[in-house]
N, C-alpha and C positions, 0 to 999 in steps of 0.2 A: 504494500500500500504506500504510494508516494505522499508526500509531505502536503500539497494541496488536499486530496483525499483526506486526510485526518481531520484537515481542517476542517475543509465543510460540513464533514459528519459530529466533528466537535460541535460547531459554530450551530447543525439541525439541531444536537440534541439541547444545547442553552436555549434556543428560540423557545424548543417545545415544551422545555423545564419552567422558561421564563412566563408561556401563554397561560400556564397550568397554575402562578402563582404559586408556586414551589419555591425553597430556598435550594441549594445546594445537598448541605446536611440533610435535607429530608430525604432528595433524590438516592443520595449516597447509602441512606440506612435504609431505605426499601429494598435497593439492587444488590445491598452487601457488600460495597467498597466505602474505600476510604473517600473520604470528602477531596483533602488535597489530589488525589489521585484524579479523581472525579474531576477537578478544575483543570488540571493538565490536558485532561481530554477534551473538554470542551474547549481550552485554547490550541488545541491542537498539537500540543508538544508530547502527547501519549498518545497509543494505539488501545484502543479495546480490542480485548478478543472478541472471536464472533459470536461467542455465546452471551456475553453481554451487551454486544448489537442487540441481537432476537430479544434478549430480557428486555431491555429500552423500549424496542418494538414492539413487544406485549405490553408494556406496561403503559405506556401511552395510548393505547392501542390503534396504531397508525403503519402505513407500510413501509416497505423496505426502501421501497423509493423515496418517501421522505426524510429519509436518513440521509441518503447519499445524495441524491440531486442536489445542482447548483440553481439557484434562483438568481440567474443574473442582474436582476431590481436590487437585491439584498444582497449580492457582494458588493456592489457600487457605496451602497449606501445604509448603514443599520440605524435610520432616523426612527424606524417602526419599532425595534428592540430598544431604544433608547424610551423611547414614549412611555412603553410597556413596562422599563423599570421603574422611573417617573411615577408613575400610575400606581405600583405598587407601593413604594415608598411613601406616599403623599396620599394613600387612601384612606390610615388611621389617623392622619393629624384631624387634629383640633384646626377652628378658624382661626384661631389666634397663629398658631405654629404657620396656614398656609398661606395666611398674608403676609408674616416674616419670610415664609421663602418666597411670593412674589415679588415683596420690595428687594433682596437680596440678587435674584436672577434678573430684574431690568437694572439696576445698580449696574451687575459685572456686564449682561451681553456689550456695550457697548466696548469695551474691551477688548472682546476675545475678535481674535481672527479665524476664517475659515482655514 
């Protein structure tokens, strides 16, 4: 399996962990690995074996081609995984906490570069 390949399958399984509102940890302790392990994979610098492909793939319950496909929209750009953690982060604040992090976030963008 070359080095792109890991990736992407890395890069499926964080999308499908991340859609699922999952942490890490939880993924890890359902499938039986380690958490750091776990994150290596999903950035791609670890290979699962195939038996814990198929485990992922049952357990999401999604297919094989979701695993491996490249979505060329989503290698360009992970605006949508970005949202999605957003979203999770900022779904138990208080009003008080999410209007400190709006005033925080128009504060910095004018800052940041593309």
């Amino acid at each position: 399996m070359d080095d792109s390949i890991s990736k992407t399958i890395g890069r499926n399984i964080r999308k499908h962990r991340i859609s699922r509102k999952m942490t890490r940890e939880k993924l890890a302790e359902a499938l039986d690995l380690d958490t750091a392990y776990l994150g290596q994979c999903e950035r791609g610098e670890r290979q699962l074996g195939l038996t814990k492909t198929i485990e992922i793939i049952r357990y999401f319950g999604i297919t094989a081609n979701d695993i491996i496909s490249v979505n060329v929209e989503k290698e360009t750009s992970h605006k949508e995984l970005y949202i999605q953690q957003l979203h999770n982060l900022l779904d138990n604040c208080s009003d008080n906490q999410l209007c400190a992090v709006v005033q925080c976030v128009t504060a910095i963008l004018p800052f940041l570069k593309d």
